[in-house]
VOVOFI-879188 format. One record per residue: residue in three letters; x, y, z of N, C-alpha, C in turn. Coordinates in Angstrom, 3 decimals. Layout:
<rs>
{r "ALA", {X, Y, Z}, {X, Y, Z}, {X, Y, Z}};
...
</rs>
This chain:
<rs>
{r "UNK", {0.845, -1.198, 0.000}, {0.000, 0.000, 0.000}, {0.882, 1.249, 0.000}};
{r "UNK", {0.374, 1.738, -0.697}, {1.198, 3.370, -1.091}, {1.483, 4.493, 0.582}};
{r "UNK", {2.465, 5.247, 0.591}, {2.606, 5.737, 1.851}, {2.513, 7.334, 1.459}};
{r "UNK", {1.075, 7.702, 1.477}, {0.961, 9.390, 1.658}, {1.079, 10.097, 2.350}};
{r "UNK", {1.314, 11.250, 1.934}, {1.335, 12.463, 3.314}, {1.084, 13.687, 2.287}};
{r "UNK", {0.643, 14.503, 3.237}, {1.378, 16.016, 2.517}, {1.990, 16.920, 3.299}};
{r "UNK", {2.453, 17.478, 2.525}, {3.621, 18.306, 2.446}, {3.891, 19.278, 1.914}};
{r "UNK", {4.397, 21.017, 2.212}, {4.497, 21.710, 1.331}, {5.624, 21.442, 0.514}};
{r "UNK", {5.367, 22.012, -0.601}, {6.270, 22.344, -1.976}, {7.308, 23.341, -1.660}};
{r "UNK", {8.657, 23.477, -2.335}, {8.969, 24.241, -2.756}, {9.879, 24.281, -4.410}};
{r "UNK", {9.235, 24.856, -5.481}, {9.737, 24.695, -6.625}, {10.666, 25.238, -6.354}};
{r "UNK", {12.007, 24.859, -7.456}, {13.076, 25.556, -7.813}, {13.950, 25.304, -9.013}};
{r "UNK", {15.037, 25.916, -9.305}, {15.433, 25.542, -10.664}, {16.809, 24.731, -10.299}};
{r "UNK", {16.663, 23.760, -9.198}, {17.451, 22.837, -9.570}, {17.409, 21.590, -8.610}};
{r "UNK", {17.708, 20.624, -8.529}, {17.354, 19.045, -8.537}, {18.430, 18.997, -7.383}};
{r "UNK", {17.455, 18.508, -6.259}, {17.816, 17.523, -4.834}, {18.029, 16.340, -5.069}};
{r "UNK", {19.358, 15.631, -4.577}, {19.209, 14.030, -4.437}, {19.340, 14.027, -3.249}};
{r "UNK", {18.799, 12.205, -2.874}, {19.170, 11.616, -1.555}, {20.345, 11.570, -1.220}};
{r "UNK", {20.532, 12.303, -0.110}, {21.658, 12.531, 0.937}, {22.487, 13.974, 0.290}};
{r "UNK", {21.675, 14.952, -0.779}, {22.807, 15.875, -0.763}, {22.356, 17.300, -0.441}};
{r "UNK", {23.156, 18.190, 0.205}, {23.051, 19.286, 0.295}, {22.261, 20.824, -0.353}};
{r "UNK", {21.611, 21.304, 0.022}, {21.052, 22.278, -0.848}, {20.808, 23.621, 0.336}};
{r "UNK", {22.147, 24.830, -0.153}, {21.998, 25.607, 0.552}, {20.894, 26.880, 0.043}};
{r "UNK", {19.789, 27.393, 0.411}, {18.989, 28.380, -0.009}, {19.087, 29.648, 0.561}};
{r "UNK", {18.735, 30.841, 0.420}, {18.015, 31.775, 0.865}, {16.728, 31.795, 0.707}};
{r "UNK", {16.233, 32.340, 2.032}, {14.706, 32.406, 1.936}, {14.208, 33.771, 2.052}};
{r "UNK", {13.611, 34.618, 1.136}, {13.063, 35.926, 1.464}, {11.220, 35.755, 1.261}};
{r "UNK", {10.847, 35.115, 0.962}, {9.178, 35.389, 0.817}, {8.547, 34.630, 1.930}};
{r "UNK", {7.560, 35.652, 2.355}, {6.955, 35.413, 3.769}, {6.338, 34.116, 3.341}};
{r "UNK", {5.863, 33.894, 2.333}, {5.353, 31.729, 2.336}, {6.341, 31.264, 2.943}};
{r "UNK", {7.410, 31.370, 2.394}, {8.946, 30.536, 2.435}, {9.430, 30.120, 4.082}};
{r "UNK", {8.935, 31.733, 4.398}, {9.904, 31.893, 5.691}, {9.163, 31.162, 7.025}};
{r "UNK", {7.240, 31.678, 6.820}, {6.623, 30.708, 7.337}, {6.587, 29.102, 7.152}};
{r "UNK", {7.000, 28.756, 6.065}, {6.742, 27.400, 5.525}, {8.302, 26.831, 6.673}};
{r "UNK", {9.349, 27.317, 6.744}, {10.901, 27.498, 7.283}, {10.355, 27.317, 8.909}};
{r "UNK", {9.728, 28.207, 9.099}, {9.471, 28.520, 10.863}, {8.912, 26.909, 11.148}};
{r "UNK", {7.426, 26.671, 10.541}, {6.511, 25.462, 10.554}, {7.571, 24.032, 10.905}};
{r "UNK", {8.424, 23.936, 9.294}, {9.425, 22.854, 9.809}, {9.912, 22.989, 10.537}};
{r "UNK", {10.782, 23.515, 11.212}, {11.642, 23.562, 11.700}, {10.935, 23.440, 13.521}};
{r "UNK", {9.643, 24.380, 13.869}, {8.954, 24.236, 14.872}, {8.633, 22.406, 15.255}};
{r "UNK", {8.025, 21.934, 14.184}, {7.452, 20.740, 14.134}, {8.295, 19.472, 13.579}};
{r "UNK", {9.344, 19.813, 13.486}, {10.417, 18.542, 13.123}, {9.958, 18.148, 11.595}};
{r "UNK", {9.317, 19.089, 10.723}, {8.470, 18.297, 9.629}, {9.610, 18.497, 8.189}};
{r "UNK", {8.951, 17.763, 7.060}, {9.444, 18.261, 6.278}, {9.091, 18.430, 4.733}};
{r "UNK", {9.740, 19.293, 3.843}, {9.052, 19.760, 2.418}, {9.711, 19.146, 1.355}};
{r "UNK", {8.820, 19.412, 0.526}, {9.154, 18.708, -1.184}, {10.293, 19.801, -1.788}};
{r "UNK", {11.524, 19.202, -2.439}, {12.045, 20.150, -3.680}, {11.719, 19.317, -4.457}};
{r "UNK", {11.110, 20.449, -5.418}, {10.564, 19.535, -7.101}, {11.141, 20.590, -8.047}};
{r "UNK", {11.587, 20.209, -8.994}, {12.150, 21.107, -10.153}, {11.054, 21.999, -11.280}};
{r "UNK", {10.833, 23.347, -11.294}, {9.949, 23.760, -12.100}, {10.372, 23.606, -13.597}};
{r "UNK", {9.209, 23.175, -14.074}, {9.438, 22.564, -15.442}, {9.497, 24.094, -16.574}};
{r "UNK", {8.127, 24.847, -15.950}, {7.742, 26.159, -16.786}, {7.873, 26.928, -15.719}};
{r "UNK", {7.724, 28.696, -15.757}, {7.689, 29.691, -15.192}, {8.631, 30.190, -13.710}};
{r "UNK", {8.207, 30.452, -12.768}, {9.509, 31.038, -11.933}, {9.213, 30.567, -10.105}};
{r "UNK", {10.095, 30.535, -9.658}, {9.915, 29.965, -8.329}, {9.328, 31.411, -7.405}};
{r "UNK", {9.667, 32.751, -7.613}, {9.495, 33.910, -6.880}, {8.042, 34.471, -7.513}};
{r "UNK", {7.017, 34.524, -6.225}, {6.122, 35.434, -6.850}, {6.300, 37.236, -7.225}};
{r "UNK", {5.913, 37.459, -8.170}, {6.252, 38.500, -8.346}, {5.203, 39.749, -8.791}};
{r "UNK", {4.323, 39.124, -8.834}, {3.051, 40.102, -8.823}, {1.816, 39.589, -8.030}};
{r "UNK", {0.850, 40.069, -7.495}, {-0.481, 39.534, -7.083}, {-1.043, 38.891, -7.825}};
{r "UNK", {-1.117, 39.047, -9.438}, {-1.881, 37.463, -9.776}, {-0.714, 36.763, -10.825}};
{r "UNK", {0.217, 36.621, -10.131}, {1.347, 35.609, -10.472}, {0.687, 34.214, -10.925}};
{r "UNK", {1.052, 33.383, -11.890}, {0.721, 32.135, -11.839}, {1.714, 31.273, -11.177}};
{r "UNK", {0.991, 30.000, -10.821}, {2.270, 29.077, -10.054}, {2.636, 28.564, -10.929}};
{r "UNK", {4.069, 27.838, -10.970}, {4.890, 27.176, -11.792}, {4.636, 26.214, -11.886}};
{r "UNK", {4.606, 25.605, -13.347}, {4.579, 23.951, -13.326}, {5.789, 23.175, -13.124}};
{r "UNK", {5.266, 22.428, -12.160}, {6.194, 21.465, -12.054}, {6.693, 20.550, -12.094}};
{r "UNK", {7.475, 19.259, -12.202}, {7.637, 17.950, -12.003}, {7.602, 17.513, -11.175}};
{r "UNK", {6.795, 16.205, -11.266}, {6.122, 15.279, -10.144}, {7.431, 14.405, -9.606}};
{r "UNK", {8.249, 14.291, -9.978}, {8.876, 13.894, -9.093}, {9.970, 15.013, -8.678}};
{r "UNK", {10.411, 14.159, -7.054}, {11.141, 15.569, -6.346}, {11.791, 14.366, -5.713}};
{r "UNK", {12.185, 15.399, -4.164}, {12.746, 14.741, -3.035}, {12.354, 15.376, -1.477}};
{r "UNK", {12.130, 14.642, -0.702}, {11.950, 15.036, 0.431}, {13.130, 15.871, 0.893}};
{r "UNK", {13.101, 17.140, 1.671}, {13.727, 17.857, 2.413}, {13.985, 17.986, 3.523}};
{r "UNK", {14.678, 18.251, 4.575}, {14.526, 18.386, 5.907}, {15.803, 19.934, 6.020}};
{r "UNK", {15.408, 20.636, 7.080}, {16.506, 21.541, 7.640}, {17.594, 20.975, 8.442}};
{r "UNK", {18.819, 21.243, 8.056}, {20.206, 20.581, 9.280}, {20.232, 21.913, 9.186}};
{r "UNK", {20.595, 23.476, 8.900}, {21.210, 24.284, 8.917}, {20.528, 25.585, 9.175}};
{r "UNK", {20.476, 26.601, 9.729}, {19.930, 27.823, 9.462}, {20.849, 29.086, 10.411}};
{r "UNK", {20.527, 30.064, 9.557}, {21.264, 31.309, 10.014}, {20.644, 32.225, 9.502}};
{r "UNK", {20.347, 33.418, 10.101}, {20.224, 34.674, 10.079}, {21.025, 35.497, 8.922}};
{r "UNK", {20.485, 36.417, 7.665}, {21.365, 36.953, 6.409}, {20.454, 38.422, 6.862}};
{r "UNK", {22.016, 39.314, 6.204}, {21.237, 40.810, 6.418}, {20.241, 40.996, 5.138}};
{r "UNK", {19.512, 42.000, 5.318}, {18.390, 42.607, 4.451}, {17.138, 41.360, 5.027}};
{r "UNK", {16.804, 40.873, 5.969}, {15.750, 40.177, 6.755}, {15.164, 38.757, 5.791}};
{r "UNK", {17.057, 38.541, 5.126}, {16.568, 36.939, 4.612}, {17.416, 35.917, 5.939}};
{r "UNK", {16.706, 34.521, 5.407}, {16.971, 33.298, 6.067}, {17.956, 32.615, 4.843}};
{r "UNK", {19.018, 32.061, 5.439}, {20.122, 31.195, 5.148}, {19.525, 29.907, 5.685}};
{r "UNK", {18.896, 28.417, 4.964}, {19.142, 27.147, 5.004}, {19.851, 26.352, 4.382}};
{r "UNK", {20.141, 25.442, 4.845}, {20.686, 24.133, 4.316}, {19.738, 23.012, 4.278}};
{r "UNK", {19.294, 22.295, 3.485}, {18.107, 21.229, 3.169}, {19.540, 20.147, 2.936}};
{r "UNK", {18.715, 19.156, 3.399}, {19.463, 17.832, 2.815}, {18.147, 16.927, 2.479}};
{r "UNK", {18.376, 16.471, 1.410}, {17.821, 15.237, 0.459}, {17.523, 13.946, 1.248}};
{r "UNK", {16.341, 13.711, 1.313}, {15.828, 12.429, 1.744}, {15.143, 11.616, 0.939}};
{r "UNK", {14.369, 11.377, 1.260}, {13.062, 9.854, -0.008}, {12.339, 10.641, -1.380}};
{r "UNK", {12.867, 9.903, -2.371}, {12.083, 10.318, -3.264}, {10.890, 10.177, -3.315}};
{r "UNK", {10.286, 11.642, -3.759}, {8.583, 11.451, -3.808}, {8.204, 11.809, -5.188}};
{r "UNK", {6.604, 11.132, -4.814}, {6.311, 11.568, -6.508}, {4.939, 12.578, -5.943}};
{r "UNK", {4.621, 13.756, -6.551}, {3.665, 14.238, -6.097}, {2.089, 14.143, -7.085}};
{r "UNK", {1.402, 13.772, -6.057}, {0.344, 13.335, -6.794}, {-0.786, 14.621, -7.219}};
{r "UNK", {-1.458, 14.810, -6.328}, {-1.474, 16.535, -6.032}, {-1.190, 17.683, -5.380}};
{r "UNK", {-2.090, 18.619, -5.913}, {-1.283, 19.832, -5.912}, {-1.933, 21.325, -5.306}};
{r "UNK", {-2.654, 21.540, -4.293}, {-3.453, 22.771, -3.839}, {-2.493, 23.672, -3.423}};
{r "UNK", {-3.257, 24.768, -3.271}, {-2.362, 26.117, -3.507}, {-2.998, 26.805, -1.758}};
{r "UNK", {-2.241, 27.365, -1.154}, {-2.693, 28.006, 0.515}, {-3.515, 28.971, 0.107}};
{r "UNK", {-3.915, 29.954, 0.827}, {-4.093, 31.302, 0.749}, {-2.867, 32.171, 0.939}};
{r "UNK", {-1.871, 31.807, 1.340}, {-0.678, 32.558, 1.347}, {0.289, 31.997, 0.388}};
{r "UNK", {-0.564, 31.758, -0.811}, {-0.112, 30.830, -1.680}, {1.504, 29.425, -2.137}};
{r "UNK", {1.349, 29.174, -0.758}, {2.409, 28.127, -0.662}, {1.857, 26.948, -1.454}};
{r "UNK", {2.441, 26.452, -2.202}, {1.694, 25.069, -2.584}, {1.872, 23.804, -1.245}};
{r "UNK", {0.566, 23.167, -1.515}, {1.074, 21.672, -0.660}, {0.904, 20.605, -1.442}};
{r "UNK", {1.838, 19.711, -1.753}, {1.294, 18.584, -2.265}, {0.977, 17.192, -1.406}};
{r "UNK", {-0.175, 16.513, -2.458}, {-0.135, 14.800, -1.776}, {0.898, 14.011, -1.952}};
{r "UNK", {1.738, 13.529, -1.497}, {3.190, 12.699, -2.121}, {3.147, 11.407, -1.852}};
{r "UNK", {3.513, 10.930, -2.448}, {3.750, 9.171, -2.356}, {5.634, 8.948, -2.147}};
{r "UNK", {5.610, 8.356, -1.264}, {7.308, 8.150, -1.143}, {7.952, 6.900, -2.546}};
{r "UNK", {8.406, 7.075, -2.832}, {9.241, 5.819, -3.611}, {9.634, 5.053, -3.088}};
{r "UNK", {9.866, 3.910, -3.607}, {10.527, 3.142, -2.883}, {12.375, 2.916, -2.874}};
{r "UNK", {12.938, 2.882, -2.258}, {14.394, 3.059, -1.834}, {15.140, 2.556, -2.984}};
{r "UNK", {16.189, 2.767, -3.638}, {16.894, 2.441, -4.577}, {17.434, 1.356, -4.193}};
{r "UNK", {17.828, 0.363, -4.234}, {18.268, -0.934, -4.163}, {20.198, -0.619, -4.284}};
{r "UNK", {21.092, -1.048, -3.306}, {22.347, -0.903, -3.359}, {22.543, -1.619, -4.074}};
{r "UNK", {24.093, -1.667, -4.200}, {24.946, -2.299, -5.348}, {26.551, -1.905, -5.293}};
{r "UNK", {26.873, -2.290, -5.724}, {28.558, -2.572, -5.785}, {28.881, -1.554, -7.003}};
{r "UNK", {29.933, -0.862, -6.857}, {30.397, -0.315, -8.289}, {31.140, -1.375, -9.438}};
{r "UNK", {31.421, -1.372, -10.572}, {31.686, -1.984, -11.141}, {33.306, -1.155, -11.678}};
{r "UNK", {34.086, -2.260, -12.348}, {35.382, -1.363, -13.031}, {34.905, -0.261, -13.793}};
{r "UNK", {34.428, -0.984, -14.889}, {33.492, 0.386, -15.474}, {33.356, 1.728, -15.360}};
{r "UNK", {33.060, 1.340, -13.531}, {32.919, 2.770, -13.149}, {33.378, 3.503, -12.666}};
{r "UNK", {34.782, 3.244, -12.697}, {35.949, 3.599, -11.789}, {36.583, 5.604, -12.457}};
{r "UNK", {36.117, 5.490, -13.872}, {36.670, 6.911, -14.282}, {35.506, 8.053, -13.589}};
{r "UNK", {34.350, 7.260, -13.049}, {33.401, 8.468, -12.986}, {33.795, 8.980, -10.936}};
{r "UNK", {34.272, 7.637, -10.592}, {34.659, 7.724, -9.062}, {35.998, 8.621, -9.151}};
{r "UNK", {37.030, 8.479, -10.226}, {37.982, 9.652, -10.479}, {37.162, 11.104, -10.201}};
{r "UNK", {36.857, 11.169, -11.427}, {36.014, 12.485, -11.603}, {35.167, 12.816, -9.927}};
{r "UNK", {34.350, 12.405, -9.283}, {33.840, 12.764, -8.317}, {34.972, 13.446, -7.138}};
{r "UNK", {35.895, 12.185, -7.390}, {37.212, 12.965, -6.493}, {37.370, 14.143, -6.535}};
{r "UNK", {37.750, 14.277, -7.896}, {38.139, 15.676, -8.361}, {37.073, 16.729, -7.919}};
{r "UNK", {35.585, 16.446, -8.447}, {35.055, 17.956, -8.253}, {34.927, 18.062, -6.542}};
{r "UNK", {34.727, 17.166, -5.687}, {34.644, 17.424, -4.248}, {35.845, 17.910, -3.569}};
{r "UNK", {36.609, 18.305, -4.464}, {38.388, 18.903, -4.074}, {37.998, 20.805, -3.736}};
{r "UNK", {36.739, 20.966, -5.023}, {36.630, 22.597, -5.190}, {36.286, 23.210, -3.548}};
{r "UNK", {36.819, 23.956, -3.426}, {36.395, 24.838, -2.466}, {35.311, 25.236, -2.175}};
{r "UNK", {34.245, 25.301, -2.765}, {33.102, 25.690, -2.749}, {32.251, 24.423, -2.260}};
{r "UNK", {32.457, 23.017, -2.563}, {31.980, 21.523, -2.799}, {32.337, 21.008, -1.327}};
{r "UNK", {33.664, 21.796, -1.087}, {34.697, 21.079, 0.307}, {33.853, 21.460, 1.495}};
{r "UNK", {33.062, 22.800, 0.988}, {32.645, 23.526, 1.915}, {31.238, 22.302, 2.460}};
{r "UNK", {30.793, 21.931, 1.611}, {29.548, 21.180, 2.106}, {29.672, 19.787, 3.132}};
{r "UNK", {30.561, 19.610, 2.693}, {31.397, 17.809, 4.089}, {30.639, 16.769, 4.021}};
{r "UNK", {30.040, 16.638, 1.677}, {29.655, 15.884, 1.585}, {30.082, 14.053, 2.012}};
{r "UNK", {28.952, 13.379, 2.705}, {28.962, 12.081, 3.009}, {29.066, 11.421, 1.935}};
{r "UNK", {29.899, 10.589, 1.589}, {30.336, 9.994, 0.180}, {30.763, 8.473, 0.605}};
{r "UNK", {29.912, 7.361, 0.232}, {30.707, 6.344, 0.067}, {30.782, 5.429, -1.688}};
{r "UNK", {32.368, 5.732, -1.485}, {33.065, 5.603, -2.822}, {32.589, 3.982, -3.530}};
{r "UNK", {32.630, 3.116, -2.646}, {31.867, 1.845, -2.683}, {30.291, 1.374, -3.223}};
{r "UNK", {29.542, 2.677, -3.075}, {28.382, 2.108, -3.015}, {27.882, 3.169, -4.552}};
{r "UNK", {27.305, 2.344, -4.885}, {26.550, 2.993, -6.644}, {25.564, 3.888, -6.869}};
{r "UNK", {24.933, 3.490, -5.296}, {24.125, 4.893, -4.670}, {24.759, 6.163, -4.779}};
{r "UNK", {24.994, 6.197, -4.074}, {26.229, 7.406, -3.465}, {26.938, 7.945, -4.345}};
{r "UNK", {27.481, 7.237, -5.368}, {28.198, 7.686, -6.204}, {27.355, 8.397, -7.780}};
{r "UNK", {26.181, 7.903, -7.432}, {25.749, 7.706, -9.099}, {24.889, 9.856, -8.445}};
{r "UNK", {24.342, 9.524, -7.066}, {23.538, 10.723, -6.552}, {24.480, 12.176, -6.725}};
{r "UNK", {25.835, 11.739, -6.284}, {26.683, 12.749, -5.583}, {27.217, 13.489, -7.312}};
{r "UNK", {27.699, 12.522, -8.437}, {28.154, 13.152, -9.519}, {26.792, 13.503, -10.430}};
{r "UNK", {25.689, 12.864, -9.881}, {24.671, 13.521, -11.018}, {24.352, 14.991, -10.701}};
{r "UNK", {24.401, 15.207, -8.758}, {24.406, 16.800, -8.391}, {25.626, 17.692, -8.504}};
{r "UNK", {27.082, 17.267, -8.888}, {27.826, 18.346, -8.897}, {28.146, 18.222, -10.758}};
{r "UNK", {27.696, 17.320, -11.283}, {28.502, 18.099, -12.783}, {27.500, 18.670, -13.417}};
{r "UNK", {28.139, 19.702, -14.648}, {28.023, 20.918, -14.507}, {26.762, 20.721, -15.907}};
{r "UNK", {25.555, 19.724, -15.498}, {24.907, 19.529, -16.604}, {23.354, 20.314, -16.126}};
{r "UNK", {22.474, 20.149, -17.444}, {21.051, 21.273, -17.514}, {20.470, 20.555, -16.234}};
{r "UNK", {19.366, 21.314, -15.640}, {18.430, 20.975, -14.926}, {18.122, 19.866, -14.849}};
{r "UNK", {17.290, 19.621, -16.466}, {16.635, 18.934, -17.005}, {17.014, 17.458, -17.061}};
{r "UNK", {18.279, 17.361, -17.338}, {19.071, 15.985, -17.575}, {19.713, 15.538, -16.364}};
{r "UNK", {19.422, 16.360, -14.865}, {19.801, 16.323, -13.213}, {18.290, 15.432, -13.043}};
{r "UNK", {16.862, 16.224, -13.371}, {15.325, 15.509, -13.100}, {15.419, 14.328, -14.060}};
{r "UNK", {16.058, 13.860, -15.113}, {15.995, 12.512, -15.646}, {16.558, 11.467, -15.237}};
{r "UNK", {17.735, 12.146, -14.550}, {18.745, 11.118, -13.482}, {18.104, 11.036, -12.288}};
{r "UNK", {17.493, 11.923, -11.550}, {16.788, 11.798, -10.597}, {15.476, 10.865, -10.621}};
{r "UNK", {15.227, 10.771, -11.454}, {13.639, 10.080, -12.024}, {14.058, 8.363, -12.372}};
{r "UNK", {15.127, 7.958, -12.322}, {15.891, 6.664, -12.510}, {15.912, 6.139, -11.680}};
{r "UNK", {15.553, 4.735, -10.982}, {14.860, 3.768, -9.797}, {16.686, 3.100, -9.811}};
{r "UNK", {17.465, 2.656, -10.856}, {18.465, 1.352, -10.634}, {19.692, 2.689, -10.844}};
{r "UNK", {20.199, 2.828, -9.618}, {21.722, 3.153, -9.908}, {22.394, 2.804, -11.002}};
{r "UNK", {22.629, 1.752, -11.143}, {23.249, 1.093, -12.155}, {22.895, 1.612, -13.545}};
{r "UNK", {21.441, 1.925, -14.057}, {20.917, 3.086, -14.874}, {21.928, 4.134, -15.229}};
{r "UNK", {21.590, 4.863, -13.757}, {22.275, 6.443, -13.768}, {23.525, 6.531, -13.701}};
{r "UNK", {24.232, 5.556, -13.650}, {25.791, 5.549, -13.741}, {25.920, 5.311, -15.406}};
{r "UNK", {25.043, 4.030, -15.932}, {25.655, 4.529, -17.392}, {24.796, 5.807, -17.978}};
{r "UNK", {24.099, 6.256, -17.748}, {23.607, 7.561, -18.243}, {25.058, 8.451, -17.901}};
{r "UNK", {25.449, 8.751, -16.676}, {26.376, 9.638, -16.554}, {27.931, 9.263, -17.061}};
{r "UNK", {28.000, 7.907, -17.341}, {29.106, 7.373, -18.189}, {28.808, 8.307, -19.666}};
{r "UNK", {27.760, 8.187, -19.953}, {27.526, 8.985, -21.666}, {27.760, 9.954, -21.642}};
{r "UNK", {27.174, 11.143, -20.503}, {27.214, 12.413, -20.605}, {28.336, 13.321, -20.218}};
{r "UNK", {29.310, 12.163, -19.652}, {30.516, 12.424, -19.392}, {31.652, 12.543, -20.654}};
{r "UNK", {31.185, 11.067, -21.574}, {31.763, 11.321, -22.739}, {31.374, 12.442, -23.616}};
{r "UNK", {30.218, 12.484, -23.301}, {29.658, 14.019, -23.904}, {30.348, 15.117, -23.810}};
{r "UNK", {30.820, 15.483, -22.302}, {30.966, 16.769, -21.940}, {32.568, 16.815, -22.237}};
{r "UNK", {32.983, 15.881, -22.242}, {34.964, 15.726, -22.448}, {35.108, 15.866, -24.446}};
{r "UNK", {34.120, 15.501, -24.996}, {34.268, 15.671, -26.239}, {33.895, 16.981, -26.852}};
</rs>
């Protein structure tokens, strides 16, 4: 039997995996209330990638963004105080969800119905995949990457296939197709291709 809940939304223009980092600013009073709520209640929100239009409302009859149904569960590890009366979080990536529907607040936060996925199945890396475990080395060296104290195990196909589909330097779009992939083993040769892609 399927495991629902809801949960608020928050669209954005770029793709959460399980177990990785996502530092935000928060300036819109939805946001900041939606921020207070979790964080009061131990709870937690959807990142889903907007497919069309913009994550910031910007007029009174703004439309909401469409989005893709699948996301990832969020939770807060991080928060701090930023001048001009924004919020500094850190979200980390939990269970993939798929969102089923979609109502809108009066303070127009979206909430969706979500269904959790079910857990990716581990696995062993293969030789194969040993140039893409190079490469991961490398980009978690940057200063900016070092800064996050991503949890990485080099062993597992999980971990590895999540961690290089969020730091290389590819569209949105082709981050929500890797994200949308159930067998590691999948998304490692997907990112085997797009690797040859990006070196050629």
């Amino acid at each position: 039997m399927a495991d629902y809940r809801e949960i608020p939304l928050f669209p954005l223009g770029t793709v959460l995996f399980s177990g990785g980092q996502l530092p935000l600013k928060i300036f819109e009073a939805r946001y900041l209330d939606m921020v207070s709520n979790c964080m009061r209640r131990g709870t937690d929100f959807g990142v889903v990638l907007i497919r069309r239009g913009t994550d910031a409302r910007l007029s009174a009859n703004a439309e909401q963004p469409d989005i893709f149904d699948v996301g990832t569960e969020a939770s807060i590890i991080d928060f701090n105080e930023l001048d001009g009366g924004l919020l500094g979080i850190v979200a980390k990536g939990g269970r993939k969800i798929r969102v089923r529907t979609v109502t809108e607040q009066p303070d127009h936060l979206l909430m969706g119905r979500v269904e959790y996925l079910p857990e990716e199945p581990e696995g062993a890396l293969q030789p194969e995949h040993e140039p893409l475990v190079d490469i991961l080395k490398e980009l978690i060296k940057h200063p900016m990457i070092e800064k996050l104290k991503l949890d990485i195990d080099f062993e597992d196909a999980r971990s590895v296939s999540w961690r290089l589909a969020e730091l290389l330097p590819i569209e949105p779009e082709i981050k929500q197709s890797l994200l949308q992939l159930q067998f590691p083993r999948e998304r490692l040769s997907e990112l085997t291709r797009l690797v040859t892609k990006l070196r050629g």
